[in-house]
C-alpha positions as a printed NumPy array, in Angstrom:
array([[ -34.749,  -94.714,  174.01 ],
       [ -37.922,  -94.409,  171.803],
       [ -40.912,  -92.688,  174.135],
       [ -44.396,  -92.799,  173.311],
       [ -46.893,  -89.94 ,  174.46 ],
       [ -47.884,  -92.303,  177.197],
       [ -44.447,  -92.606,  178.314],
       [ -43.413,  -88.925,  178.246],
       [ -46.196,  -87.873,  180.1  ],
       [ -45.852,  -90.292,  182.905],
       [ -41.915,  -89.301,  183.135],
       [ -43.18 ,  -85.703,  183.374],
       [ -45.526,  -86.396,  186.444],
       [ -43.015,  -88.188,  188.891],
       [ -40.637,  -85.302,  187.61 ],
       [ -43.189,  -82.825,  188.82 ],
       [ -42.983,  -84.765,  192.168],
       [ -39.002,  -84.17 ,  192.493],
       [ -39.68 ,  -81.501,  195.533],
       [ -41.949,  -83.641,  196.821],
       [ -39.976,  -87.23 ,  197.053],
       [ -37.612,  -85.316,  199.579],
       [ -39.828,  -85.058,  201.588],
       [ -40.812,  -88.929,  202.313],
       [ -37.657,  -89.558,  203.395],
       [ -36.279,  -88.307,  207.074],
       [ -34.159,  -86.376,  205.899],
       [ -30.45 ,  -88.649,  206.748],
       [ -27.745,  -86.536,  205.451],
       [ -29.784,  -83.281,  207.072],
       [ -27.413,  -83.64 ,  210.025],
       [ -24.446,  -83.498,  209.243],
       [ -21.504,  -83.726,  211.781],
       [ -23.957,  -84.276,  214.397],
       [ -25.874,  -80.878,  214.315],
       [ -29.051,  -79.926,  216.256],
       [ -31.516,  -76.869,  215.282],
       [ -31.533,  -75.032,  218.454],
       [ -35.413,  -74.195,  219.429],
       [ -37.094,  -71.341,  220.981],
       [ -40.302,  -72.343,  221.53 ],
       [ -43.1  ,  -69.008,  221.053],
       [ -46.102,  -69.837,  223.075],
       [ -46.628,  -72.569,  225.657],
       [ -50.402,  -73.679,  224.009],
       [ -51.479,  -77.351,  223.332],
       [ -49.656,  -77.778,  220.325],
       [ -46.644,  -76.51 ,  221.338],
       [ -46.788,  -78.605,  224.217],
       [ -48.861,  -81.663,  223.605],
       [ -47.013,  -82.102,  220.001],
       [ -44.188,  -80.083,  218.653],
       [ -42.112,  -80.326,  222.393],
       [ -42.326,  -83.775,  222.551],
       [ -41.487,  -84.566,  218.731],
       [ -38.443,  -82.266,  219.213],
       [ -37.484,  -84.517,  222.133],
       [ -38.401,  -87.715,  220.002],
       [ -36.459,  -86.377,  216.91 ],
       [ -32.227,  -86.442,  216.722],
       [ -32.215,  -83.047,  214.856],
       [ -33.218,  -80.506,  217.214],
       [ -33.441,  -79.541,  220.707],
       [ -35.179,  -77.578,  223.131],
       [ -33.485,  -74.158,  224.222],
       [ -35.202,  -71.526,  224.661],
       [ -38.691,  -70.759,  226.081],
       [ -41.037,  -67.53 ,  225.824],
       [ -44.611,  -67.482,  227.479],
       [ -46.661,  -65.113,  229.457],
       [ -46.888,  -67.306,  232.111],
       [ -43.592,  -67.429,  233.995],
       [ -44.817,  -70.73 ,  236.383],
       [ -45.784,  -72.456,  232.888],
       [ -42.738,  -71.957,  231.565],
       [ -40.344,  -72.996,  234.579],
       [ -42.394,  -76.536,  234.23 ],
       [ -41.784,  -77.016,  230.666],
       [ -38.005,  -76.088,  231.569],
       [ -37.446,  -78.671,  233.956],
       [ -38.908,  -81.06 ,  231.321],
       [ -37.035,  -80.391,  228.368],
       [ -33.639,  -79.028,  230.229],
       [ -34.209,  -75.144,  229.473],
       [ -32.252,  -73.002,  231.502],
       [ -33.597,  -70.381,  233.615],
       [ -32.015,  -67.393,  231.609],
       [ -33.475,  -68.444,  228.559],
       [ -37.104,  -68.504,  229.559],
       [ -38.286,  -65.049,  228.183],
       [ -41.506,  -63.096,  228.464],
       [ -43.016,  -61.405,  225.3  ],
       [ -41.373,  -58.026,  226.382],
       [ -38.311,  -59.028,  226.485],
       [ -38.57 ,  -61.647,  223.564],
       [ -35.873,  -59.601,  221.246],
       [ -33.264,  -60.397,  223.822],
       [ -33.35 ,  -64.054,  221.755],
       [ -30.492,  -62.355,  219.582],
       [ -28.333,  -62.664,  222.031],
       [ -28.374,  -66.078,  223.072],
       [ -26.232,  -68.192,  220.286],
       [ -28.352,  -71.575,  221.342],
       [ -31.229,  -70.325,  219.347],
       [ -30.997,  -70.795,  216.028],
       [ -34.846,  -71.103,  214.883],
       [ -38.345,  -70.237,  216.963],
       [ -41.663,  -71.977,  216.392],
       [ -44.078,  -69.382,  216.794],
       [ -47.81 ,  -71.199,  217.811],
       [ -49.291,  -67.654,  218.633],
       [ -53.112,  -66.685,  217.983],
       [ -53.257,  -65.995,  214.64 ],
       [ -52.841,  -61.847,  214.926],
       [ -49.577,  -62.542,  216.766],
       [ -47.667,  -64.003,  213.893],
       [ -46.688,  -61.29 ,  212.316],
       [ -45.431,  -59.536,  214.904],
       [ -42.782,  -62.524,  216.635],
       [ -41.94 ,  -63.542,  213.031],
       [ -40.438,  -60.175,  212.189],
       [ -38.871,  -59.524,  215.635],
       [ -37.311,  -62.727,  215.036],
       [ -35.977,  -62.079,  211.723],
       [ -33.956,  -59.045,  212.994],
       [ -33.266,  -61.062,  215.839],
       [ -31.396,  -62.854,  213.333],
       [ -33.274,  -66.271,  213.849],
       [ -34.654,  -68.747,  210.973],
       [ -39.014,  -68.964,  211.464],
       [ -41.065,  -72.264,  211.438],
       [ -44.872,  -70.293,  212.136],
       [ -48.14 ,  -72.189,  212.643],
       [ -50.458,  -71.54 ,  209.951],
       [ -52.255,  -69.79 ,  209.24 ],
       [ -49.453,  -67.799,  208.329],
       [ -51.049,  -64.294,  209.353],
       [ -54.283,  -62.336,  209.67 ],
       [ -54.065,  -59.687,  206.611],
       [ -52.09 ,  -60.078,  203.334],
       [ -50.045,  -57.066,  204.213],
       [ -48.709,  -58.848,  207.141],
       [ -47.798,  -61.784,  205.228],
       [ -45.691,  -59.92 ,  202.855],
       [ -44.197,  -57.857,  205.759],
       [ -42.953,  -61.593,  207.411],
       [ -41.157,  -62.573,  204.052],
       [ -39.346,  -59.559,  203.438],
       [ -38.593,  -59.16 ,  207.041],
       [ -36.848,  -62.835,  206.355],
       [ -35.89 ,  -62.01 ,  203.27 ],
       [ -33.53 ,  -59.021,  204.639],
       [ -31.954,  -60.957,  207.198],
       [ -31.182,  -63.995,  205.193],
       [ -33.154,  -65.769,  207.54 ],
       [ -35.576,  -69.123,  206.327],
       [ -39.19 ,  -68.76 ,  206.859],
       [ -41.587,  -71.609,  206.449],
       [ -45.074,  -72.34 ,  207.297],
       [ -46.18 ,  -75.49 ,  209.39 ],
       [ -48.04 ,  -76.956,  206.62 ],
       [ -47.701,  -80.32 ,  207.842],
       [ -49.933,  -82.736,  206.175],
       [ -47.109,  -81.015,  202.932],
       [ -44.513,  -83.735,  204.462],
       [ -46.592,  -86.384,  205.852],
       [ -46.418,  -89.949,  203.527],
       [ -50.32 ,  -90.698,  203.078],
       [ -50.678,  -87.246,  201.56 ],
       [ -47.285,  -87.661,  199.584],
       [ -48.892,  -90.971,  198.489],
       [ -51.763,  -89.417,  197.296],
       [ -50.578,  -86.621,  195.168],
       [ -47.678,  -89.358,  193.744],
       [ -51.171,  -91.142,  192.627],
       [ -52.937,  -88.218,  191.204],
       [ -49.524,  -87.017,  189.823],
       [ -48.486,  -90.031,  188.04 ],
       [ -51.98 ,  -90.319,  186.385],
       [ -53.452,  -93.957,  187.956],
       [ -56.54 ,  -91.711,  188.487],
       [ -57.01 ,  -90.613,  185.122],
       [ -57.411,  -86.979,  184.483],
       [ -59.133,  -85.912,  187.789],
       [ -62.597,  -84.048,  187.18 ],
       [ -63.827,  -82.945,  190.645],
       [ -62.115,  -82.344,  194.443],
       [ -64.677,  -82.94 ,  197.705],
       [ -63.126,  -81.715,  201.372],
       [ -64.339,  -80.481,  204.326],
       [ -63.103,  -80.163,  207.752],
       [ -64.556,  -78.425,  211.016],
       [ -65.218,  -79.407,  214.792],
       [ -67.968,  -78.032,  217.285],
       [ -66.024,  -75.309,  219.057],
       [ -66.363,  -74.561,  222.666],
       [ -67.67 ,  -71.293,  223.978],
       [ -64.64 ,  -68.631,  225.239],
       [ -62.406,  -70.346,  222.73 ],
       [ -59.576,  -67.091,  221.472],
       [ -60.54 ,  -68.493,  217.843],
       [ -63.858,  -66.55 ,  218.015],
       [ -62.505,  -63.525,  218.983],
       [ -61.772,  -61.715,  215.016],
       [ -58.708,  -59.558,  216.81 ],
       [ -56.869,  -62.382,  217.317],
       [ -58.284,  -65.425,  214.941],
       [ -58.811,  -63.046,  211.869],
       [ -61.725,  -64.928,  210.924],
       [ -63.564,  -67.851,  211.881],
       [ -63.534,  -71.959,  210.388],
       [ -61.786,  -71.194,  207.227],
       [ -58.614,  -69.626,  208.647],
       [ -58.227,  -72.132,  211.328],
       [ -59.447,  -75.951,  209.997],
       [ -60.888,  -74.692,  206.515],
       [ -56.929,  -73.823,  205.346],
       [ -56.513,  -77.394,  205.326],
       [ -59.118,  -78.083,  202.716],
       [ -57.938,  -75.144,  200.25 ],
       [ -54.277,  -76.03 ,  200.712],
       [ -54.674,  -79.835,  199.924],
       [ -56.861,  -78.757,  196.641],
       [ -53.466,  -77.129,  195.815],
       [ -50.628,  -79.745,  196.465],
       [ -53.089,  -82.268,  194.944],
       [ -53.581,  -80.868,  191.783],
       [ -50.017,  -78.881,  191.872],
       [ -52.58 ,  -75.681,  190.242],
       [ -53.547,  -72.468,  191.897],
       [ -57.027,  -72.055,  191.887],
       [ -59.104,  -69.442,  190.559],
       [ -63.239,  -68.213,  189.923],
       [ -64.046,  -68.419,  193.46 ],
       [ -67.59 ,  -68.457,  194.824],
       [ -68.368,  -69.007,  198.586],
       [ -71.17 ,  -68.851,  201.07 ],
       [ -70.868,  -68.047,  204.731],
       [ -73.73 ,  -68.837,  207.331],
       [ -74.328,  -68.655,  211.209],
       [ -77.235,  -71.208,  212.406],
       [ -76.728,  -71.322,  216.401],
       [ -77.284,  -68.294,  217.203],
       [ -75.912,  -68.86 ,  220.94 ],
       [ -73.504,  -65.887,  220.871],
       [ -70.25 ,  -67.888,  219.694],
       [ -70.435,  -66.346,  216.691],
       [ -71.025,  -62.992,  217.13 ],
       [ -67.517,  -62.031,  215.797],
       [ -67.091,  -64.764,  213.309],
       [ -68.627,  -67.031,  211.085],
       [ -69.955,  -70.37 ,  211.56 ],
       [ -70.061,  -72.305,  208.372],
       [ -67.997,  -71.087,  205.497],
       [ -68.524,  -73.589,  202.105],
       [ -67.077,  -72.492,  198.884],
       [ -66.409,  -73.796,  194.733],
       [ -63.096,  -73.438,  192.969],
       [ -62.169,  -74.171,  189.529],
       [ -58.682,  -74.982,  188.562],
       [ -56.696,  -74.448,  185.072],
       [ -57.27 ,  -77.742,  183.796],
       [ -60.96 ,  -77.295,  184.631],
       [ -60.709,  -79.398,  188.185],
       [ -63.732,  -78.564,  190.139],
       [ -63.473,  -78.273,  194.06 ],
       [ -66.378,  -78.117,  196.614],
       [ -65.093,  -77.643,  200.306],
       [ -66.703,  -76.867,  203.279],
       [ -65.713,  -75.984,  207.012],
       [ -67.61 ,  -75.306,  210.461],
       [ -67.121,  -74.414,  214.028],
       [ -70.928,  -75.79 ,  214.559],
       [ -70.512,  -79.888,  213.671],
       [ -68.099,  -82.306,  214.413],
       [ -66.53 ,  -83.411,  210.71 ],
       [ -63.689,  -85.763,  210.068],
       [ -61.339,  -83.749,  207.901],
       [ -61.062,  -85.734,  204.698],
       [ -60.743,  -85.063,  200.714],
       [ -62.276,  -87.184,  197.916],
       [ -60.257,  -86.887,  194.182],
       [ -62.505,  -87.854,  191.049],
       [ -60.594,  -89.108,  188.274],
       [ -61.622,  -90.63 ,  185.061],
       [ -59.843,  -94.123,  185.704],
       [ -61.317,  -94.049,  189.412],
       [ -61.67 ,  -92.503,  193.36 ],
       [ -59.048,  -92.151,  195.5  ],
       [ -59.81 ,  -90.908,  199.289],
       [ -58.088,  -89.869,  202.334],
       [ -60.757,  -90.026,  205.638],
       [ -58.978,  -88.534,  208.043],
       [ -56.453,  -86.592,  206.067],
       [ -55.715,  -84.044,  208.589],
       [ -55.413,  -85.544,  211.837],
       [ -51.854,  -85.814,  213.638],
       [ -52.604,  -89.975,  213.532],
       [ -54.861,  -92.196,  212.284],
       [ -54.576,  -91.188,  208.372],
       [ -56.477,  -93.79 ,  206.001],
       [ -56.367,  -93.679,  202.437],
       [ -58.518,  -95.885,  199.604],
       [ -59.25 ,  -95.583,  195.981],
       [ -60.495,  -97.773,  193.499],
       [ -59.405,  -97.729,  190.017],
       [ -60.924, -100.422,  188.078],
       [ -61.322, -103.413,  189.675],
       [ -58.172, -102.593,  192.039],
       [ -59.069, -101.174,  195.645],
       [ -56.642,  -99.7  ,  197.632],
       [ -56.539,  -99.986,  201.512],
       [ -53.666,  -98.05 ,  203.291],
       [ -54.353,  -97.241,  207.096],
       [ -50.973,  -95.081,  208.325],
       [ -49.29 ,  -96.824,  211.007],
       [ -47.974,  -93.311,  212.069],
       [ -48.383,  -92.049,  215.418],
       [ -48.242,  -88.3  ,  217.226],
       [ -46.044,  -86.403,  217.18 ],
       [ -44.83 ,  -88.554,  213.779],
       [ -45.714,  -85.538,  211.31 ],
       [ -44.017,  -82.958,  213.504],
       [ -40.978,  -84.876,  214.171],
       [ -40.561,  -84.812,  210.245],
       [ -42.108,  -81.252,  209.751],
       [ -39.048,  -80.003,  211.921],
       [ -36.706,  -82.47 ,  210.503],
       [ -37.411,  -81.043,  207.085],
       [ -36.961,  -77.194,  209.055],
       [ -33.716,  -78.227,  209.839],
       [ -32.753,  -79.992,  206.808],
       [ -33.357,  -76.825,  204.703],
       [ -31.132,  -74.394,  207.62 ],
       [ -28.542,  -77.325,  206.911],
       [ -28.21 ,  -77.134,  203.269],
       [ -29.756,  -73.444,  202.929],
       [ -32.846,  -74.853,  200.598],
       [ -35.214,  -72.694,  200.759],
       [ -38.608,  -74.719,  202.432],
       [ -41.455,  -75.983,  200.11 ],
       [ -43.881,  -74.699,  202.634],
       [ -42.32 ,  -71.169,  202.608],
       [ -43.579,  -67.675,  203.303],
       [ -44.763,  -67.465,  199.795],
       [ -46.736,  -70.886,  200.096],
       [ -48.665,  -69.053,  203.252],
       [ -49.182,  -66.014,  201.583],
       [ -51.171,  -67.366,  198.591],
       [ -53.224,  -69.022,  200.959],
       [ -53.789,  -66.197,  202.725],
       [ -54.972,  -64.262,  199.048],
       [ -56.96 ,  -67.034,  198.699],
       [ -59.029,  -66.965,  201.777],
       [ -59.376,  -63.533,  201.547],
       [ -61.146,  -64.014,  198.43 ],
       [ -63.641,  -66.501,  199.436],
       [ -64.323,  -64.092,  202.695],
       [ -65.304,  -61.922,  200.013],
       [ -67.213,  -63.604,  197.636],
       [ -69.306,  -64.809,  201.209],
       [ -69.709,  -61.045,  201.895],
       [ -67.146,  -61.215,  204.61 ],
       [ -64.324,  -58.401,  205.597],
       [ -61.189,  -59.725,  203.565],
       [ -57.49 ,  -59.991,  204.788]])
């Protein structure tokens, strides 16, 4: 077979999309013989509750079997719900008794940010696989304690990067990947809502910082999987405008530049003070492709035009779709021992990467 330059570089894209093709599908040959990923949920908050719960309920390759909250009453209430038993409802004092019960083979931890750390590595030498929330911790230190804490046990760790398995994403990096944008010149994103006073996320003990660790993570971690590059020459600006004593801990507005290898340029921005609808926009020479929303749990749109062809692909999805494959692909990866795309690693540069545009703001770092 004779290949032209064209040609070879358009077989190297979708081959640089290998790891991500898996994870379109749901996963079929994951469960094999009929086996279930036994859960202990970590925290009884709204996502836990409103969304993962219910899309392990909805989903044939987990279930439900172990509980641990702070609030005893909560936790009976999600028991009777999801068919817990009593005996494995446990408090955060006694959460290292997990190790004992052989129903729990994974936890999702959906702690305050600080908290992360700590249940990920008691549940390592529990001897217990980790899905965490992102973001993955508070401090780079912490982040490299969690992996080596899985590391030693043998246990997988991966990091709820979500929007990583969802199909209008996937759809969009195939695009950029396989070139039908050109070579892509410039990245726009920016996500943030209007946060409530009392909120835990503007309390810097527990949140480790304000916009950009919680909704801002989104926008740096979809410059990555879209361009497959790690980003570098970082230059940020932080900013609090209501003064109304929300942010007396943490920062308001966070907006920051990155360029990649191949000279991509990204501009993203994040808030706590304005209602935006999370979205990117990708630049390419042969057109624009966008996702508006790209981030919510439903409702993700994607266009583009390239040339005189327009693209209009509304996702049909509903919540809790993305979880229900998030924790599909978890269990797939215990099943065959792969380790996850989204792993502790994946987190952790994150993590260095935040920590560098706190900087460059004049903000503590991780």
């Amino acid at each position: 077979m004779n290949l032209n330059r064209r040609d070879f570089s358009r077989l190297a894209a979708f081959a640089s999309l290998a790891p991500f093709a898996s994870s379109v599908a749901p996963f079929a040959d994951a469960q094999e013989g009929g086996r279930t990923i036994g859960w202990c949920i970590v925290g009884l908050g709204r996502i836990s509750m409103d969304h993962f719960m219910p899309a392990i309920k909805s989903g044939k390759k987990g279930r439900i079997t172990a509980l641990v909250s702070g609030h005893r009453d909560k936790a009976e209430k999600q028991a009777a719900m999801y068919g817990v038993k009593d005996s494995a409802i446990y408090s955060y004092e006694n959460y290292d008794a997990i190790r004992d019960n052989k129903e729990i083979d994974a936890v999702y931890i959906a702690l305050p940010n600080s908290m992360h750390a700590e249940y990920t590595i008691r549940a390592a030498k529990a001897g217990k696989h980790v899905l965490c929330e992102k973001p993955m911790a508070t401090s780079i230190a912490d982040c490299k304690a969690m992996i080596e804490a899985c590391d030693k046990a043998g246990k997988k760790l991966m990091i709820a990067y979500r929007c990583q398995y969802e199909p209008t994403n996937l759809k969009a990096i195939q695009m950029i990947r396989s070139g039908q944008l050109g070579s892509v010149q410039a990245i726009e994103s920016a996500n943030g809502f209007n946060i409530s006073p009392g909120e835990w996320r503007l309390n810097r003990k527990l949140a480790g910082g304000g916009p950009l660790m919680d909704v801002g993570i989104y926008s740096l971690n979809a410059c990555r999987y879209l361009t497959g590059e790690e980003p570098h020459d970082i230059h940020a600006n932080s900013s609090v405008i209501d003064h109304d004593g929300r942010f007396n801990e943490v920062e308001e507005n966070v907006s920051w530049t990155m360029k990649f290898p191949s000279g991509i340029i990204a501009s993203c921005n994040t808030s706590y003070g304005a209602d935006m609808n999370g979205y990117y926009r990708v630049h390419g020479s042969k057109g624009t492709l966008q996702l508006l929303p790209a981030f919510g749990y439903q409702g993700l749109h994607l266009t583009a035009e390239i040339g005189h062809d327009r693209i209009d692909e509304p996702s049909s999805e509903k919540d809790p779709a993305h979880f229900v494959r998030e924790a599909d692909y978890f269990a797939d990866c215990v099943f065959t021992n792969k380790t996850p795309k989204s792993d502790g690693r994946e987190g952790l540069r994150d993590t260095e990467l935040m920590s560098q545009i706190y900087t460059s703001a004049g903000l503590p770092a991780l």
